[in-house]
C-alpha positions in Angstrom: 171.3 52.1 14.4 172.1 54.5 17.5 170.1 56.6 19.7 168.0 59.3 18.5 168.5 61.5 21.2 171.0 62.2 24.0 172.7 59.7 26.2 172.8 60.2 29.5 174.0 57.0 31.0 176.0 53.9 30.7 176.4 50.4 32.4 178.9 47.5 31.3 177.3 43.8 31.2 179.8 41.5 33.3 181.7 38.8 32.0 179.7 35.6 30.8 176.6 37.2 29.9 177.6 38.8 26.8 180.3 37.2 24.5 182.1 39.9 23.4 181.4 42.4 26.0 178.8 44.9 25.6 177.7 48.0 27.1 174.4 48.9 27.9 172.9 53.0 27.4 169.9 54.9 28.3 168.6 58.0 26.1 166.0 60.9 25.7 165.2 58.7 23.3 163.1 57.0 26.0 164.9 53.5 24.7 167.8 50.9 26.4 170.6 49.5 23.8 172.7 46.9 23.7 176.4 47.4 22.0 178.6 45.5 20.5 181.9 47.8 21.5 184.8 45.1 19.6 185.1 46.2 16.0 182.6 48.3 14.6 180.9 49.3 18.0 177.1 48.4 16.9 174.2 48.3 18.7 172.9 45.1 18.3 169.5 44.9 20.7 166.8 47.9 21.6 164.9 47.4 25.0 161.7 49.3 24.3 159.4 50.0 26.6 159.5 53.4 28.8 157.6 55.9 28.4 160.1 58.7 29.0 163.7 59.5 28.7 166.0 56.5 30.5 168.5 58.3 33.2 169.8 54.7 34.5 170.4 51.4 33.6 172.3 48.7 36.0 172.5 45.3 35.9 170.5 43.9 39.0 171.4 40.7 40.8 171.7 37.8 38.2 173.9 38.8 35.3 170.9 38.0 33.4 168.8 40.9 35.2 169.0 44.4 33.6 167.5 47.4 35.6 166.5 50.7 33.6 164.7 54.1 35.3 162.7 56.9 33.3 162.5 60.6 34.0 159.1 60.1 35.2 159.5 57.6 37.5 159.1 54.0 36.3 161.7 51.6 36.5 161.7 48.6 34.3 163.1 44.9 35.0 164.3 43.1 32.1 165.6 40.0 31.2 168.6 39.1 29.2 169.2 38.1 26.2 165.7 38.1 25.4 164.4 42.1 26.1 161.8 41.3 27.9 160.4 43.3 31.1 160.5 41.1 34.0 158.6 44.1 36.2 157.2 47.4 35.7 157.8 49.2 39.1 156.0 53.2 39.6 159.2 53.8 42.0 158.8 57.8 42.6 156.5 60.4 41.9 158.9 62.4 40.8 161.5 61.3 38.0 164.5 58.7 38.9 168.0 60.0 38.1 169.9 56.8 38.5 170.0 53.8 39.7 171.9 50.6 40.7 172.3 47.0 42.1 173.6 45.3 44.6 174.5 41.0 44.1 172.1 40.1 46.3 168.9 41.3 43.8 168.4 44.5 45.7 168.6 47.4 43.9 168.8 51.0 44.5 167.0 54.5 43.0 168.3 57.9 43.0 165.5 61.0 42.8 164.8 64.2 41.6 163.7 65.2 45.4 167.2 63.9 47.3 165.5 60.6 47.9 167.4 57.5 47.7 165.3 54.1 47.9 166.5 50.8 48.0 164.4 47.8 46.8 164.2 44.2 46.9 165.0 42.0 44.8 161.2 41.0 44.0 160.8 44.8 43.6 158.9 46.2 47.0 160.5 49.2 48.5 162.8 48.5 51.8 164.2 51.4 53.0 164.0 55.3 51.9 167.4 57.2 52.6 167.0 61.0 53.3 169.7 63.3 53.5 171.0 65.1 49.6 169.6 68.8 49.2 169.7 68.2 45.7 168.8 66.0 42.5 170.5 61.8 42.8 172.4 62.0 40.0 174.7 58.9 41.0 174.1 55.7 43.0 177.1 53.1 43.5 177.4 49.8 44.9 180.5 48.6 46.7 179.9 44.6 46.8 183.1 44.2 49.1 182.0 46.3 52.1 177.5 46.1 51.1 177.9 49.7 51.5 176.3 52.4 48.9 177.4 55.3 47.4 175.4 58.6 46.3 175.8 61.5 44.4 173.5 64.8 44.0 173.2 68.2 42.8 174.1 69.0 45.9 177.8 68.7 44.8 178.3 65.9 47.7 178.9 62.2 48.0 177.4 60.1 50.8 178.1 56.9 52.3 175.0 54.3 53.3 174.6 50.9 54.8 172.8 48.5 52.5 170.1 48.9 54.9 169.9 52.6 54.4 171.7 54.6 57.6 173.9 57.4 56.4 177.1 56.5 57.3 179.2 60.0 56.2 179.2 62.6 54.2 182.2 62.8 51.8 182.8 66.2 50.0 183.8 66.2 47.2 185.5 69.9 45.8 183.3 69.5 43.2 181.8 73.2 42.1 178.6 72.2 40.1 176.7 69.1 40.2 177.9 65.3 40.6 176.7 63.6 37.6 178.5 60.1 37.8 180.0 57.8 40.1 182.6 54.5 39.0 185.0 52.2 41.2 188.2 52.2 39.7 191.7 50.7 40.6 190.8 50.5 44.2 188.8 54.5 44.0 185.7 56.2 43.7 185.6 58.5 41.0 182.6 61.2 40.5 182.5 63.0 37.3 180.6 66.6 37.5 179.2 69.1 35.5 182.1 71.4 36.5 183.6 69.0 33.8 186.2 67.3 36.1 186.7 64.2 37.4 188.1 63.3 41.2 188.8 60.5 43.4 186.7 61.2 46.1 187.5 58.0 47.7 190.1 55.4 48.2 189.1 52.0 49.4 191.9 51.0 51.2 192.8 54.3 52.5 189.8 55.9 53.5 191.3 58.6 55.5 193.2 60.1 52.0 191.3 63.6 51.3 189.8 64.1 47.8 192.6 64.2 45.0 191.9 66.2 41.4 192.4 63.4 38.6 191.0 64.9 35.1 190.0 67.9 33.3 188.8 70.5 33.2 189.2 70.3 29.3 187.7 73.0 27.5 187.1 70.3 24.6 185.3 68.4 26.8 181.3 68.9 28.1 179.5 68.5 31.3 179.9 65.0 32.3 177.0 62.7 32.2 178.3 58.7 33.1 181.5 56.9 34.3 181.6 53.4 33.6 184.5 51.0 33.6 184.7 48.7 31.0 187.7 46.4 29.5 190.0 48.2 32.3 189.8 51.6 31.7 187.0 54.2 32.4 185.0 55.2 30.1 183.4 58.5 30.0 180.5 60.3 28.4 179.4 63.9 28.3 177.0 66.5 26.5 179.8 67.2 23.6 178.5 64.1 22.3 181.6 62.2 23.2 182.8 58.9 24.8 186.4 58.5 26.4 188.6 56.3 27.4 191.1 56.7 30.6 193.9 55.0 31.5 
């Protein structure tokens, strides 16, 4: 069965861990599920075990690793295939927004104060980044330059060492929130709540300005999660929606 509540975010399981690939979501429902997307799309595993609504889910270091973080500021540790929590981490005081990983086992959390924190991989806090006026929305990893990406309520994107020292401030054109953040094709994407989606950043160019990909589509609702899976990305939003871009 599917979520009983909202879904606010999204995170594909790589290749070799899941056979066919699968997706992995976090609700209001205060659960993590497993999907099936070849076929019939069917959830076929529940990760129970927060105590609030789930705002992020990323894998974490091994493939087998699956990291998921709750509105009021516990993130959870499981393992894979079996659903069971690895660690239990109080990571805030206030609720975590996002979250993600880097290959080495460190991982990173977004927060509702600006905060960004990265964490190693045995799950004791490293480094806390300051800068974002607003709510973390979005956290991205870029494994080929160990640099991290973060997006806020603030409508900006900022650029980090792994080791946490802001390296720039990317804006973004965005005129509400940035909700989402996915690598794809060689770009950064952000999704918003202004209901578009922009390139914000490409890799090899980084000197190329912000360019205007998608929407806005009045069918379409405030974005909530990019994710690229099977080679295209995949969006959701609060229309109760999932699509698929080229």
């Amino acid at each position: 069965s599917g979520h009983t509540a909202g879904v606010v975010c999204l995170c594909g399981l790589p290749a070799g861990l899941a056979d066919p690939a699968r997706l992995a979501s976090g609700s209001d429902d205060r659960t993590v599920r497993l999907w099936e997307v070849t076929g019939e799309c069917a959830c076929v595993q529940v990760l129970e075990g927060h105590e609030a609504a789930v705002y992020g889910v990323a894998m974490v270091g091994l493939p087998s690793r699956l990291g998921s973080a709750a509105q009021n500021g516990e993130v959870i540790i499981w393992d894979l295939p079996q659903g069971t929590p690895l660690m239990k981490i109080n990571a805030h005081e206030t609720g975590v927004y996002s979250m993600t990983g880097a290959p080495s086992g460190r991982f990173f959390t977004g927060c509702y104060d600006g905060m960004v924190r990265a964490w190693s991989a045995q799950g004791r806090p490293v480094a806390d980044m300051l800068g974002h006026t607003g709510v973390v929305f979005a956290l991205l990893f870029l494994p080929s330059t160990a640099q991290l990406l973060s997006g806020s309520g603030d409508k900006t994107v900022r650029l980090w060492s792994e080791d946490g020292v802001c390296l720039r401030e990317i804006p973004t054109g965005h005129e509400l929130a940035i909700s989402c953040l996915a690598l794809f094709k060689g770009g950064v994407y952000s999704g918003s709540y202004d209901r578009t989606v922009r390139r914000v950043l490409d890799l090899a160019d980084p000197s190329r300005g912000v360019e205007h990909a998608l929407g806005p589509d009045k069918e379409m609702g405030m974005l909530l999660s990019l994710v690229v899976f099977q080679g295209r990305l995949v969006s959701s939003s609060v229309d109760e929606c999932l699509r698929c871009w080229e």
